[in-house]
MDTraj code that builds the backbone (N, CA, C; nanometers):
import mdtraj as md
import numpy as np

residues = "UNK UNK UNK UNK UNK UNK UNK UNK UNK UNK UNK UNK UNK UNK UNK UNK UNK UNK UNK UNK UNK UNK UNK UNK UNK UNK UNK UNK UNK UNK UNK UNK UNK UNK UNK UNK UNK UNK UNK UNK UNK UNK UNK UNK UNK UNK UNK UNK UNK UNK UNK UNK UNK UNK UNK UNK UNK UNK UNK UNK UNK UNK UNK UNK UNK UNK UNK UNK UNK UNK UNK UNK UNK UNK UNK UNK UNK UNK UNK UNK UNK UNK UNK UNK UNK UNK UNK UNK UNK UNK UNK UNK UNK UNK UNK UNK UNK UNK UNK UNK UNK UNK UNK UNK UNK UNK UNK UNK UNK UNK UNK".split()
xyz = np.array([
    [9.2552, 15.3917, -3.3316],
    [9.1577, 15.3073, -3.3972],
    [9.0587, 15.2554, -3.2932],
    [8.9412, 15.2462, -3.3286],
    [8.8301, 15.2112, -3.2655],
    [8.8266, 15.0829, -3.2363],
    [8.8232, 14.9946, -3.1022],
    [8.8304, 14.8615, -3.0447],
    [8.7305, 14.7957, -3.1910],
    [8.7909, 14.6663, -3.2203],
    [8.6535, 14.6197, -3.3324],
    [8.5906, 14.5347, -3.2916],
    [8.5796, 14.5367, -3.1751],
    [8.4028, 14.4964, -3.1750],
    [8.3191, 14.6133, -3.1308],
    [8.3674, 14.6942, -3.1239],
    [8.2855, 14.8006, -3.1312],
    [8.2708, 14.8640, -3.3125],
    [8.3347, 14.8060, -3.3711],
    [8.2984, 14.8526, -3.5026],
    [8.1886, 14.7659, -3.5912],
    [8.1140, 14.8235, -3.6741],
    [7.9788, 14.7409, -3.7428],
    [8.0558, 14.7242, -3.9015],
    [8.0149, 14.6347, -3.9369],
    [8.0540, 14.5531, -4.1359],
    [7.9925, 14.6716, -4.2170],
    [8.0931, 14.6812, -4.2607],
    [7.9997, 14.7855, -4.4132],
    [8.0320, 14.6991, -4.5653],
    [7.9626, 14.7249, -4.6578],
    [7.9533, 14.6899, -4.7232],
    [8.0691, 14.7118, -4.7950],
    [8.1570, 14.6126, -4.8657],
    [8.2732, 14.6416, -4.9598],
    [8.2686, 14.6453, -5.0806],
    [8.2863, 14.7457, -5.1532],
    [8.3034, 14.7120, -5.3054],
    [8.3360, 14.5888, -5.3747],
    [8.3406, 14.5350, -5.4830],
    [8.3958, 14.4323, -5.5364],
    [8.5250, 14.4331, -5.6159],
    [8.5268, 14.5782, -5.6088],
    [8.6643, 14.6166, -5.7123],
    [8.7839, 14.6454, -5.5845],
    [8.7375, 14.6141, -5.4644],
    [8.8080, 14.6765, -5.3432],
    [8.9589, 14.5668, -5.3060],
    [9.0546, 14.5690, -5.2940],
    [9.1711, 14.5259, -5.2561],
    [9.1451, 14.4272, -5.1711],
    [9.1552, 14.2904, -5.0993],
    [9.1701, 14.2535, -4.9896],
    [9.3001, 14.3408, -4.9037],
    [9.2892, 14.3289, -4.7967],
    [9.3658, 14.3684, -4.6904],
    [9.5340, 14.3440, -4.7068],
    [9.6269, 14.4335, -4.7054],
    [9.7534, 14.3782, -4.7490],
    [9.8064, 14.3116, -4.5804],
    [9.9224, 14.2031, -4.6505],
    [9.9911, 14.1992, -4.5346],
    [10.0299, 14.3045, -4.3947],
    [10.0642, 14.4289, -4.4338],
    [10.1103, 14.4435, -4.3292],
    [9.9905, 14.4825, -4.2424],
    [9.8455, 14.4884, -4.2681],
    [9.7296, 14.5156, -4.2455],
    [9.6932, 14.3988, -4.1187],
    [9.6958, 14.2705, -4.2485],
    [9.6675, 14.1581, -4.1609],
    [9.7517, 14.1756, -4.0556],
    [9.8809, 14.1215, -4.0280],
    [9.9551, 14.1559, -3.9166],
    [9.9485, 14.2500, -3.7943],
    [9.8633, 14.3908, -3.8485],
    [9.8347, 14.4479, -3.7442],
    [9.6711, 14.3961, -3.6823],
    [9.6273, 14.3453, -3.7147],
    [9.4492, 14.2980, -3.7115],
    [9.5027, 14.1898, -3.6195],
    [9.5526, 14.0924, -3.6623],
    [9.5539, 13.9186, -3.5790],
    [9.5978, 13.9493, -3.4943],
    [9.6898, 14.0434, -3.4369],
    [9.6451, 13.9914, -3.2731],
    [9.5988, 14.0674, -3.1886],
    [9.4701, 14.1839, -3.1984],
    [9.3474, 14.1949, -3.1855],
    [9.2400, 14.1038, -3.1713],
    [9.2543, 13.9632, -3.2591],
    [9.1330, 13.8676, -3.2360],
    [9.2242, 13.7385, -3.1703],
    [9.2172, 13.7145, -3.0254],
    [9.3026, 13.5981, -2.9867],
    [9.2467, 13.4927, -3.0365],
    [9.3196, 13.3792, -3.0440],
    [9.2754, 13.2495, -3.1096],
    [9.2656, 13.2394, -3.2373],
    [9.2563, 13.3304, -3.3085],
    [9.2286, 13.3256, -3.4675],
    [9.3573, 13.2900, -3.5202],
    [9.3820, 13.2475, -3.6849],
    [9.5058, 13.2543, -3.6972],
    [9.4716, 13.2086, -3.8368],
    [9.5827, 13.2911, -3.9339],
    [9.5462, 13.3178, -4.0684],
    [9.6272, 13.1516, -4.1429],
    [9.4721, 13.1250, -4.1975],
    [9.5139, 12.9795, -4.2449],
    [9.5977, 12.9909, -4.3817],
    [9.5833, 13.1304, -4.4957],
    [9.6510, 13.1612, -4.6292],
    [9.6129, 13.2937, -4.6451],
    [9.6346, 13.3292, -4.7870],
    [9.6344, 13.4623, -4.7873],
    [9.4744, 13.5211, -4.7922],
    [9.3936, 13.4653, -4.7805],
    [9.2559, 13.4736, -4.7951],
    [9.1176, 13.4393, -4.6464],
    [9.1932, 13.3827, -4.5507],
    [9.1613, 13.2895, -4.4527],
    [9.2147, 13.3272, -4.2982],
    [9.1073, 13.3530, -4.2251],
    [9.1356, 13.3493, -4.0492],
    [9.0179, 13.2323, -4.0537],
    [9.0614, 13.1485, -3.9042],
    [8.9757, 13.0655, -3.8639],
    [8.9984, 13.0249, -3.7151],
    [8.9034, 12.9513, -3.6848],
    [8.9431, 12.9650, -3.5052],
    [8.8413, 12.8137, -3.4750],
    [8.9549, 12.7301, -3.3966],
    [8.8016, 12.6282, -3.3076],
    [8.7663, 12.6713, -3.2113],
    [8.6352, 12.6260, -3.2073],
    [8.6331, 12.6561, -3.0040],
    [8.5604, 12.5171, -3.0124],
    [8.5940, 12.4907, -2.8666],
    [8.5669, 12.3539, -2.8376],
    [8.4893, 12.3500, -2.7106],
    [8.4098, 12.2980, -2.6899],
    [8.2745, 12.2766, -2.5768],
    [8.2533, 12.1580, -2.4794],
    [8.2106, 12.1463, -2.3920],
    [8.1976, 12.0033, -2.3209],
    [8.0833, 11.9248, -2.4231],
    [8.0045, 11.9873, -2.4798],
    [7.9393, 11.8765, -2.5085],
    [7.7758, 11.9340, -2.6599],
    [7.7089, 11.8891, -2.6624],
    [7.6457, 11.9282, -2.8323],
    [7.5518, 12.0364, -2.7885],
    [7.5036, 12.0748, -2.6659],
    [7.4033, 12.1238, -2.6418],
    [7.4696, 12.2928, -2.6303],
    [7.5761, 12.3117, -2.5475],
    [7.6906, 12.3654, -2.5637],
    [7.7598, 12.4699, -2.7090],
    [7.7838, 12.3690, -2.7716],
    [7.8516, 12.3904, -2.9175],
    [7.6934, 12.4334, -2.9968],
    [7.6161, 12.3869, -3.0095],
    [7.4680, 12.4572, -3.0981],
    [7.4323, 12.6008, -2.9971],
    [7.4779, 12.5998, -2.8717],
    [7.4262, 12.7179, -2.8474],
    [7.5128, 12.8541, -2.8927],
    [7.6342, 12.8106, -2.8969],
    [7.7174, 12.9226, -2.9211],
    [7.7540, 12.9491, -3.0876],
    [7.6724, 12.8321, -3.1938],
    [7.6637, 12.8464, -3.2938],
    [7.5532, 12.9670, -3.3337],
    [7.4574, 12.8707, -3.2367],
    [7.3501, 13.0065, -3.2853],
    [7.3402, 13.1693, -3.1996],
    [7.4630, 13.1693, -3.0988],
    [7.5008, 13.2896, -3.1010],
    [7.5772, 13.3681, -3.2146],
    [7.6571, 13.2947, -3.2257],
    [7.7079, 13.3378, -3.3896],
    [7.6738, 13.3612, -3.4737],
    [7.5766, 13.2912, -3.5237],
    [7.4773, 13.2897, -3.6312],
    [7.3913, 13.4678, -3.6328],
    [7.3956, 13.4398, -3.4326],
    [7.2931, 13.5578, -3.4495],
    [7.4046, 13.7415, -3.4678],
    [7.5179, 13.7296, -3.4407],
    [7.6148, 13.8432, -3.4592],
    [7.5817, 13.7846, -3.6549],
    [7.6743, 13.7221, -3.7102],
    [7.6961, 13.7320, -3.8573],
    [7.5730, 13.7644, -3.9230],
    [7.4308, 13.7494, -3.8979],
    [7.3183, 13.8143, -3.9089],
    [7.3140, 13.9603, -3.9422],
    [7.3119, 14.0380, -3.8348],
    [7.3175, 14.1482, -3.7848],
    [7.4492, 14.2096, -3.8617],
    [7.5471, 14.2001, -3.8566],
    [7.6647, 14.2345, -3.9239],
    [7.6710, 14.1915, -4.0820],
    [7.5792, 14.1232, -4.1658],
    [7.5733, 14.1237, -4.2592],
    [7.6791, 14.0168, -4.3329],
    [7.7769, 13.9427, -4.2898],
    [7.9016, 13.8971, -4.2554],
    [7.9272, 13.7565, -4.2490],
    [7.8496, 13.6430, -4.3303],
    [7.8874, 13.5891, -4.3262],
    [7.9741, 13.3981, -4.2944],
    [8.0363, 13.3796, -4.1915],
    [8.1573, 13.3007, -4.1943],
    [8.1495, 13.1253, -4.2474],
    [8.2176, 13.0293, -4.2831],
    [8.2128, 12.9121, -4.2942],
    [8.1979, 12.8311, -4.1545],
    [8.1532, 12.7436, -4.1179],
    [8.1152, 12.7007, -4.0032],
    [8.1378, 12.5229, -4.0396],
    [8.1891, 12.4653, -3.9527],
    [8.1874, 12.3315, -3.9399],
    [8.1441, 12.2595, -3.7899],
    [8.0837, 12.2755, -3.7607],
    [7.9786, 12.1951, -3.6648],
    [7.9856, 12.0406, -3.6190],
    [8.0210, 12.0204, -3.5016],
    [8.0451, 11.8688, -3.4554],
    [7.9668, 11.8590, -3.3281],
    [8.0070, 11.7530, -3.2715],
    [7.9200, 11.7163, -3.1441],
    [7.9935, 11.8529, -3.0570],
    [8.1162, 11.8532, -3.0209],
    [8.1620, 11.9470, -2.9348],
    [8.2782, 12.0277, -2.9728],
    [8.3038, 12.0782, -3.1069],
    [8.3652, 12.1603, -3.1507],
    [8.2826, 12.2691, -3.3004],
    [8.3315, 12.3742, -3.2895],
    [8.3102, 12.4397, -3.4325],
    [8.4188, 12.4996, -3.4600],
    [8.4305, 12.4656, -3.6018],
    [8.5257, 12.5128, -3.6455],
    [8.4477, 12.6637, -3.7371],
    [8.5272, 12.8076, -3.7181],
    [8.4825, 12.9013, -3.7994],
    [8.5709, 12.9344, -3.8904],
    [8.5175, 13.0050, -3.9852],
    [8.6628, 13.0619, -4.0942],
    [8.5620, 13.1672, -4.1833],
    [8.6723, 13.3085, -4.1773],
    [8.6182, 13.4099, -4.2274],
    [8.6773, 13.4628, -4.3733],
    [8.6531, 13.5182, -4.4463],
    [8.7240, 13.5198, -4.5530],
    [8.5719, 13.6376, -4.6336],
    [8.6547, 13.7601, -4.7073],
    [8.5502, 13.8579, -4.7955],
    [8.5649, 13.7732, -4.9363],
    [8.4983, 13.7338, -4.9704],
    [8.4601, 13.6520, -5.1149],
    [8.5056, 13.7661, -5.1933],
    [8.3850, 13.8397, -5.1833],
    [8.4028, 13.9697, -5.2819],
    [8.5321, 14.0654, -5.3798],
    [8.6353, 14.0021, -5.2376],
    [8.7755, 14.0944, -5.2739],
    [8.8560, 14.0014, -5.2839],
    [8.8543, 13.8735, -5.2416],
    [8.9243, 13.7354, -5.2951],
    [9.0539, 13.7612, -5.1847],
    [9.0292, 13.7717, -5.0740],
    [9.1035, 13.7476, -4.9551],
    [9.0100, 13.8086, -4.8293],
    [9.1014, 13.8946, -4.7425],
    [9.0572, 13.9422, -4.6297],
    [9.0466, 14.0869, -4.6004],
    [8.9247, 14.0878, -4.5358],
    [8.9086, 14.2369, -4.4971],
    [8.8514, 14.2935, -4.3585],
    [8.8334, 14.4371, -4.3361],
    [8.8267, 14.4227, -4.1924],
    [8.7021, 14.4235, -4.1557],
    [8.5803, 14.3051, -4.2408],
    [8.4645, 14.2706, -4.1599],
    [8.4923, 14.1444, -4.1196],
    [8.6005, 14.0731, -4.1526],
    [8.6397, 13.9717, -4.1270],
    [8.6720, 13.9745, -4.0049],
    [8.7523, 14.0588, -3.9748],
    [8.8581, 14.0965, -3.8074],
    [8.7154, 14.0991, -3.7445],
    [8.6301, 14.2565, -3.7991],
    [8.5822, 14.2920, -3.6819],
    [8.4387, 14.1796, -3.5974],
    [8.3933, 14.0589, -3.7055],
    [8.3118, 13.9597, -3.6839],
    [8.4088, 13.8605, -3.5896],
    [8.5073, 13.7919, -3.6173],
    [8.6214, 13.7779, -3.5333],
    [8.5926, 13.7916, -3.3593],
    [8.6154, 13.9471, -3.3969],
    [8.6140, 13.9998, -3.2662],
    [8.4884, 13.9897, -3.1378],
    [8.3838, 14.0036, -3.2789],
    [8.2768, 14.0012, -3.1676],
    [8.2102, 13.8701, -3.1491],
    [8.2673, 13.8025, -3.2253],
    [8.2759, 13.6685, -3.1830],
    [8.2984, 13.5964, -3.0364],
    [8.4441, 13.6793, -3.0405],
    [8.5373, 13.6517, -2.9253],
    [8.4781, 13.7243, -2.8083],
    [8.3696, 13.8002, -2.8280],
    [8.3231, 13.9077, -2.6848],
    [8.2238, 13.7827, -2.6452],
    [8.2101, 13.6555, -2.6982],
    [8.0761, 13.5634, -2.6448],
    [8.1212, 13.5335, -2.5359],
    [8.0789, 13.4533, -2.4415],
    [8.1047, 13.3960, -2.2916],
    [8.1269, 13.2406, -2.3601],
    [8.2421, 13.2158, -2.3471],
    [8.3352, 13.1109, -2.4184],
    [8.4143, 13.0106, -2.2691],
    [8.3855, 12.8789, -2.2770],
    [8.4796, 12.8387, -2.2103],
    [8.5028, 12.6631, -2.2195],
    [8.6650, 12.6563, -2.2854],
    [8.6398, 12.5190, -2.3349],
    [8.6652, 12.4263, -2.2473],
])
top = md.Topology()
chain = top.add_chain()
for i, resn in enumerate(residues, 1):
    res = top.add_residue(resn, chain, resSeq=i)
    for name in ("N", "CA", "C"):
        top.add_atom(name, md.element.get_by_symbol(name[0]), res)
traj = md.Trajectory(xyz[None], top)
């Protein structure tokens, strides 16, 4: 299987399955830090020294989920964001979820 951040979001059907368990299980720990909040839900904090910090690496994010078509919930503070990914469409998780995740995790991160 192809590293996923080297893989790009395609578009999912709506009639399409979310991801079964034993799926998820092989995906999470591929994306460190993430961690599946229910059967529908990965999410991850990252935490920053300070606001100038945390908005910059938002709007790095902003600028991958753009481009990838993809997405995520975002909660925004002075020096934390909280993310959380989840395919609406299929009413759990799928692997644009992982692979946004991932390239998430390729940012220059340090809390």
């Amino acid at each position: 299987m192809r590293d996923l951040v080297e893989q790009r979001c395609a578009p999912i059907a709506r009639d399409a399955p979310p991801l079964d368990e034993s799926s998820i299980n092989e995906l999470l720990p591929q994306v460190d830090g993430w961690e599946k909040r229910d059967d529908h839900t990965i999410q991850r904090t990252f935490k920053f020294k300070d606001y100038y910090q945390t908005i910059s690496f938002v709007n790095a994010v902003a600028w991958i989920v753009l481009h990838e078509d993809h997405h995520p919930d975002m909660l925004v503070s002075y020096n934390k964001c909280d993310i959380s990914f989840s395919t609406h469409s299929v009413g759990g998780l799928s692997i644009n979820d992982f692979i946004c995740a991932a390239k998430i995790n390729a940012l220059p991160y340090e809390s």
